[in-house]
C-alpha positions in Angstrom: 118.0 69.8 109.9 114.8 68.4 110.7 111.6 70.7 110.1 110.2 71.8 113.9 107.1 70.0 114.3 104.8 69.2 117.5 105.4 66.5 119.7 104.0 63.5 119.3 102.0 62.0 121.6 102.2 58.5 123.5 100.8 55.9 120.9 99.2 53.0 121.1 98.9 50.2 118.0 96.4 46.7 117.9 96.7 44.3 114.7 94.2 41.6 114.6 93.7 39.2 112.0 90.6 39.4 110.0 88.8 37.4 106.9 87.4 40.9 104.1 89.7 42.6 103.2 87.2 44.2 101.1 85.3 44.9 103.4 87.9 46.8 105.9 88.6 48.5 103.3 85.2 49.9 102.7 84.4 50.3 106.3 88.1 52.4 106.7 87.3 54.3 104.0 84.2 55.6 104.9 85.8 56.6 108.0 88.3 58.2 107.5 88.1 58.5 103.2 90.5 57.6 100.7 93.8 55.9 101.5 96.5 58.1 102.4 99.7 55.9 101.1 99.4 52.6 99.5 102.8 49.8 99.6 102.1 47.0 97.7 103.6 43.7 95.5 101.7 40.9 94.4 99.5 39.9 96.9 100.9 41.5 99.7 99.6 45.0 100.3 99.1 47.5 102.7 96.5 50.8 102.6 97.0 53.5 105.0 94.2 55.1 106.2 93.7 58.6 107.9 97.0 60.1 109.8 97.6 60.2 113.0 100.6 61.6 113.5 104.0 62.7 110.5 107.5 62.9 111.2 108.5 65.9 108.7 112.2 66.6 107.4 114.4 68.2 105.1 118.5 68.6 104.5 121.1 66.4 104.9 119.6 64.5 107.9 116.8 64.2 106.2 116.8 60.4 107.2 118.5 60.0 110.2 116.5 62.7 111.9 113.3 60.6 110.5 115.0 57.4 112.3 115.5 59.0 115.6 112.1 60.8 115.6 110.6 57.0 115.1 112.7 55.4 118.0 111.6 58.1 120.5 108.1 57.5 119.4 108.1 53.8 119.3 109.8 53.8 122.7 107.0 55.1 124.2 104.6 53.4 122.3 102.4 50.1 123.3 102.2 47.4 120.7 99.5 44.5 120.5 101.0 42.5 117.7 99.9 38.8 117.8 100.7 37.7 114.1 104.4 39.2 114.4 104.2 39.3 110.1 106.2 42.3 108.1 103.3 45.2 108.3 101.6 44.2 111.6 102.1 46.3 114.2 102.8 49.8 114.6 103.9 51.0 111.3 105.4 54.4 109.4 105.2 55.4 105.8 107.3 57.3 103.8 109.3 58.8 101.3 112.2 60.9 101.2 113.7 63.4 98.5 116.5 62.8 96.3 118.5 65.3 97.1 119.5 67.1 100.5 119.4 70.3 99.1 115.3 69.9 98.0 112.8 72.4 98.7 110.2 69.2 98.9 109.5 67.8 102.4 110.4 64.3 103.4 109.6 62.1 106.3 107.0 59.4 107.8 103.4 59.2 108.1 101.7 57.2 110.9 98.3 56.1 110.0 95.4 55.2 111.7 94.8 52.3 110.4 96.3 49.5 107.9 94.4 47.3 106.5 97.0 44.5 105.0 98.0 41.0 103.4 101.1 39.3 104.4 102.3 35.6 103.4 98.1 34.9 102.8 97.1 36.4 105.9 94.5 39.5 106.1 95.0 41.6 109.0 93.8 45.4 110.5 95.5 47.2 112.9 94.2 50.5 114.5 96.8 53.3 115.9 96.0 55.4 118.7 97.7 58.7 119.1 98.2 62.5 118.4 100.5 64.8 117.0 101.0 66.6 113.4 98.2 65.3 110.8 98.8 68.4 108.4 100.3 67.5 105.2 103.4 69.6 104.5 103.5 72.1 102.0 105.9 72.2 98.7 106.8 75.2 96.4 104.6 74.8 93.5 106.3 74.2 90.0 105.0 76.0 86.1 103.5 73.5 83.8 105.6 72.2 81.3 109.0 70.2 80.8 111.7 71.5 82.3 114.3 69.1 79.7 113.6 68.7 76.3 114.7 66.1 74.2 117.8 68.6 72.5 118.7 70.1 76.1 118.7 66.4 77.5 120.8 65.1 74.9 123.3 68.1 75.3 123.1 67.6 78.8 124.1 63.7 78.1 127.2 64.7 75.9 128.8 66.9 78.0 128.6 64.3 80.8 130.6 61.8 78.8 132.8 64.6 77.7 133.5 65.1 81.4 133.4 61.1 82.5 136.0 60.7 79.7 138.2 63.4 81.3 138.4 61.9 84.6 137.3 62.0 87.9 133.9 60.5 87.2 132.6 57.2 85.8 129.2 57.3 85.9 126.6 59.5 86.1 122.8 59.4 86.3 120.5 62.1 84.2 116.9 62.3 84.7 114.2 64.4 82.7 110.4 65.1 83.1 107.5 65.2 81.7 104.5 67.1 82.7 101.2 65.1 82.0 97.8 66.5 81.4 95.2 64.2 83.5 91.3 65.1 83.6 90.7 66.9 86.9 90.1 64.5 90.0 92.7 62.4 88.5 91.9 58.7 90.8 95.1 57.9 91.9 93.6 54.1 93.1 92.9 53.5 89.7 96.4 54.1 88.7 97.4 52.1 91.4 95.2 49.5 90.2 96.9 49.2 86.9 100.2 49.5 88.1 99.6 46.6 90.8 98.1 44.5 87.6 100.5 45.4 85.4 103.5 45.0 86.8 103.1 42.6 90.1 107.5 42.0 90.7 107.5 46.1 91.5 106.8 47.8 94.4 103.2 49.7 94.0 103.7 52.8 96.3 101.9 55.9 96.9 102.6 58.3 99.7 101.2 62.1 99.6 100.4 62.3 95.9 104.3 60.5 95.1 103.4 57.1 93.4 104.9 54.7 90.8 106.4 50.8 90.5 109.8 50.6 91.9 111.6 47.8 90.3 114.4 47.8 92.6 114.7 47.1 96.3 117.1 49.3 98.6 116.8 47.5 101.8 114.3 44.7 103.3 114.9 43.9 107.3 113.8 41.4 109.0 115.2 41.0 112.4 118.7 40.6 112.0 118.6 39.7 108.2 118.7 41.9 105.1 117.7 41.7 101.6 118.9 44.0 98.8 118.7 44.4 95.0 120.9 46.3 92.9 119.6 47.2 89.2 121.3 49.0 86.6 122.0 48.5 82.9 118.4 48.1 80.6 117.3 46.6 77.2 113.8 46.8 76.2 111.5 44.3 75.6 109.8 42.8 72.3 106.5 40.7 72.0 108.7 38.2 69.4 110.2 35.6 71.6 113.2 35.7 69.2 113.7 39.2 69.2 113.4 39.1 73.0 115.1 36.4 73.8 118.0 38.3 71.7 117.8 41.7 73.4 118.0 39.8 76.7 120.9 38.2 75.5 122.6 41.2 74.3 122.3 42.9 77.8 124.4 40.0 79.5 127.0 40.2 77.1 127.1 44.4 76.9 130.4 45.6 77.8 129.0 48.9 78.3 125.7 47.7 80.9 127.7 45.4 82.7 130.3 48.1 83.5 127.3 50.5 84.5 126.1 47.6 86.9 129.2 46.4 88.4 129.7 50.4 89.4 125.9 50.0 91.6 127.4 46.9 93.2 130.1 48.5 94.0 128.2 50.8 95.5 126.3 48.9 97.8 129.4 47.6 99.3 131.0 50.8 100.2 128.3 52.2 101.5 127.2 49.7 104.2 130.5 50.0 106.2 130.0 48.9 109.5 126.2 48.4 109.5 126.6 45.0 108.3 128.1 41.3 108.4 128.2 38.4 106.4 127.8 40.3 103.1 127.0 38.2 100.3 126.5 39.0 96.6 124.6 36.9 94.2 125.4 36.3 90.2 124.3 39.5 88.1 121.0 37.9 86.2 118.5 39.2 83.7 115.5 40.3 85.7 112.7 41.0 82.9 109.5 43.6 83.6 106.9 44.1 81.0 108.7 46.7 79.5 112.5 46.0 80.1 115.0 43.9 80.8 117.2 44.9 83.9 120.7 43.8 84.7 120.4 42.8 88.7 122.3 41.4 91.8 120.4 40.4 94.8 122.4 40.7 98.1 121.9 39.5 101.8 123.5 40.0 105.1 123.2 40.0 108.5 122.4 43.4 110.4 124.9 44.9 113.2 123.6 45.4 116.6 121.2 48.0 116.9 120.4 48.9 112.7 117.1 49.6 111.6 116.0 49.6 108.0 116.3 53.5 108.1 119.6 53.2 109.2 120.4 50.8 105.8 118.4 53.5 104.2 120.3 56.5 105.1 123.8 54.7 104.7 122.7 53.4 100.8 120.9 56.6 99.8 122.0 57.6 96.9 123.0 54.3 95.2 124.9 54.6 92.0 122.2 53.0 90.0 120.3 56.3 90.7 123.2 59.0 91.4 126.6 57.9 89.7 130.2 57.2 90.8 131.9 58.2 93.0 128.9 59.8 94.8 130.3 63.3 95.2 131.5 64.1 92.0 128.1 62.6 90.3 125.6 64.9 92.5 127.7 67.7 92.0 127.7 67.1 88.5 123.3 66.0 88.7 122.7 69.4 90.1 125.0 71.8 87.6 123.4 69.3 84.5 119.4 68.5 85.5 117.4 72.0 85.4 115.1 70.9 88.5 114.6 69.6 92.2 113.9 66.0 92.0 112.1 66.2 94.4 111.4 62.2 95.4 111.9 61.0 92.6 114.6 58.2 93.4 114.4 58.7 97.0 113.8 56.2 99.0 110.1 55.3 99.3 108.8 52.8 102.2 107.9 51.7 105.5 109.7 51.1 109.4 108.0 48.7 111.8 108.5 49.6 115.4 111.3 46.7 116.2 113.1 48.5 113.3 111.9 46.1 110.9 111.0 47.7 106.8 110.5 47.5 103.4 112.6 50.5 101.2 112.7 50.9 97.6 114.1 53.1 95.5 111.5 55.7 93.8 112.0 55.0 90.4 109.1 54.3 87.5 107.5 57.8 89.4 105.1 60.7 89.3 104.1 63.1 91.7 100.4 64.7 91.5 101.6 68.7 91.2 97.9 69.8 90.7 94.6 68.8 90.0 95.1 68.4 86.4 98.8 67.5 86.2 100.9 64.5 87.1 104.4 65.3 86.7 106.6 62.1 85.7 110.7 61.1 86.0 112.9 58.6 84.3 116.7 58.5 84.0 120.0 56.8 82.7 123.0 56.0 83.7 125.9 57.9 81.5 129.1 56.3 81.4 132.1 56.9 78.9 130.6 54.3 76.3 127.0 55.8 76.2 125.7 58.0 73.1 122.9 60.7 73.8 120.2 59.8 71.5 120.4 56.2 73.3 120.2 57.1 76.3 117.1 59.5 75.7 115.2 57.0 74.2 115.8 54.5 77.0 113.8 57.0 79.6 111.1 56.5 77.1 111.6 52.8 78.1 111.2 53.8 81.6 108.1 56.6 81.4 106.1 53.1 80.3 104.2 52.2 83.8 103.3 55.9 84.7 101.7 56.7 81.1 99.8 53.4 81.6 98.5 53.8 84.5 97.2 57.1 83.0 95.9 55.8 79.9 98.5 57.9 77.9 99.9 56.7 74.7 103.3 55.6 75.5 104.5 57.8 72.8 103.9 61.0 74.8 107.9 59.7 76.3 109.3 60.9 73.2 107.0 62.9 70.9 107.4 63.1 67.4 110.8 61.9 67.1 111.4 59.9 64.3 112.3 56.2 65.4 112.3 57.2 68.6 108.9 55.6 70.4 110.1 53.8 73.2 107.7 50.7 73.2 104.7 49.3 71.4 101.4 49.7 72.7 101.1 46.4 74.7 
């Protein structure tokens, strides 16, 4: 059910194009202070500044509600958009949780004002407007990790043992780690290196959730939609050879490919009706600086009346970050994983007012829990043919972005394991 919250008012949103972005940025800051979410790849970006107005939810309608909260208030809304690029206009941010049962809020934030690059092109647009601007509360959680390596590995065996006796194939195990960061943490900074580092992911950062989602969940634009599906990883290596090799190994693995084909599949059950002309490319090696991912890219053509939250809530959760069937694996997620996910591979984004967005999936993640702690997620994909010790080293992979962009050694994934550091220092 969605959270009761005030009304929003009537709003009002004017996007001109403008040559500093620099400056805009420094001139919105000392407005209204430090961005409040942050989407980004390459050179595209936009910052959100201040809030005007958030669109707060929770349980199983967790999205929809969100999507028919944002078509009342667009409705009423007046829109001065004369560069009509993805961004301009009047624009929501957002994440939601993983799961429906989550303690954590979800929802959109309307800012009041973005200051953004599309396609080359630097742009502002100011939102007029009031309703809610209080950030919603979540129950706090004790320092620590909640799953360590032994319990995760456990937790990893009997999953196969149950996968191997039916009724599931796949299933999806996260852990945690809980980071120690000097108090007033700069989350920008992080950003920064994330955004350097790692240019092909979504940079994102929404109410102290932020990371560099690899993989895509929906893109709308009018009528079209992009998708990419990733699941099944190899790590990289600085040899070319041994590279090379590991990428080669991933095309060929029985075991990843099965793990992959099980997310496309996915994809295509869950769009149903929302879509037409489906079309799925050739699975291909997509390499990031610290793995090598298995993905599809998809397009199609949107039914009448579909918005990107619509695709959203329809998609959510994939099997790259869930498991198949979907029932059986979240059933499964919540008796195995000791905590709430919170939005850690929820989907993480932003809706335009013609229904137009940009959703990822909120993976390579940490959320800010206090002043001094960041608290980080990875997970992998269990099928019949995966063996624990594996699969806990390939979250290590996965922790890589979030403990650079701390400045952590990348070994604080794994600990002291023997043989078990995830990557070399880069």
């Amino acid at each position: 059910m969605r959270v009761t919250h005030p009304a929003a008012g009537r709003f009002t949103a004017a996007t001109r194009e403008i040559s500093d972005t620099a400056g805009a940025d420094a001139a919105a800051e000392a407005e209204f202070g430090a961005p409040v979410a942050v989407w980004a790849r390459g050179e595209d970006r936009l910052l959100a500044f201040g809030v005007a107005h958030r669109i707060v939810t929770t349980g199983a309608r967790r999205i929809g509600d969100a999507a028919d909260a944002w078509r009342e208030l667009t409705a009423a809304a007046r829109v001065e958009d004369p560069l009509g690029l993805p961004g301009t206009g009047l624009i929501a941010l957002g994440a939601f949780t993983f799961a429906a049962g989550s303690d954590r809020p979800s929802g959109l934030l309307v800012p009041r004002r973005i200051v953004g690059r599309r396609d080359g092109v630097a742009f502002r647009t100011d939102i007029v407007g009031s309703g809610r601007t209080d950030a919603p509360g979540a129950a706090p959680t004790a320092p620590g990790d909640r799953f360590g390596a032994a319990e995760y590995e456990a937790a990893v065996s009997a999953a196969v043992d149950r996968i191997r006796g039916g009724g599931l194939e796949k299933v999806v195990l996260a852990r945690d780690l809980a980071l120690d960061v000097p108090p007033g943490f700069d989350i920008t900074a992080a950003l920064r290196v994330l955004r350097r580092r790692y240019r092909d992911a979504w940079t994102f950062a929404v109410d102290g959730f932020f990371g560099a989602s690899p993989e895509t969940l929906a893109t709308v634009r009018g009528s079209a939609m992009t998708a990419r599906v990733l699941a099944g990883t190899a790590p990289r290596d600085d040899d070319p050879g041994v590279d090379a090799a590991a990428r080669d190994a991933l095309l060929a693995s029985a075991k990843n490919r099965f793990e992959h084909a099980l997310a496309v599949d996915s994809l295509l059950l869950t769009l149903g009706g929302r879509v037409d002309d489906l079309s799925l490319g050739r699975p291909f090696a997509l390499g990031l600086p610290n793995v090598w991912h298995l993905a599809t890219d998809a397009t199609a053509r949107l039914t009448a009346g579909a918005t990107a939250l619509d695709l959203v809530e329809a998609l959510h959760p994939t099997a790259a970050v869930a498991g198949a069937p979907r029932e059986a694996a979240l059933a499964l997620i919540e008796q195995l994983e000791p905590f709430d996910r919170g939005r850690y591979a929820g989907p993480v984004g932003w809706i335009g007012a013609t229904g137009d967005g940009e959703w990822a999936i909120g993976l390579r993640s940490a959320q800010i829990e206090a002043p001094d702690r960041v608290r980080a997620y990875a997970g992998a994909g269990i099928v019949a043919a995966s063996v624990a010790s594996s699969e806990f080293v390939e979250t290590g992979w996965k922790f890589a972005p979030v403990l650079e962009a701390l400045g952590l050694p990348l070994t604080a994934a794994t600990g002291p394991r023997a043989g078990s550091d995830p990557v070399a220092v880069p």
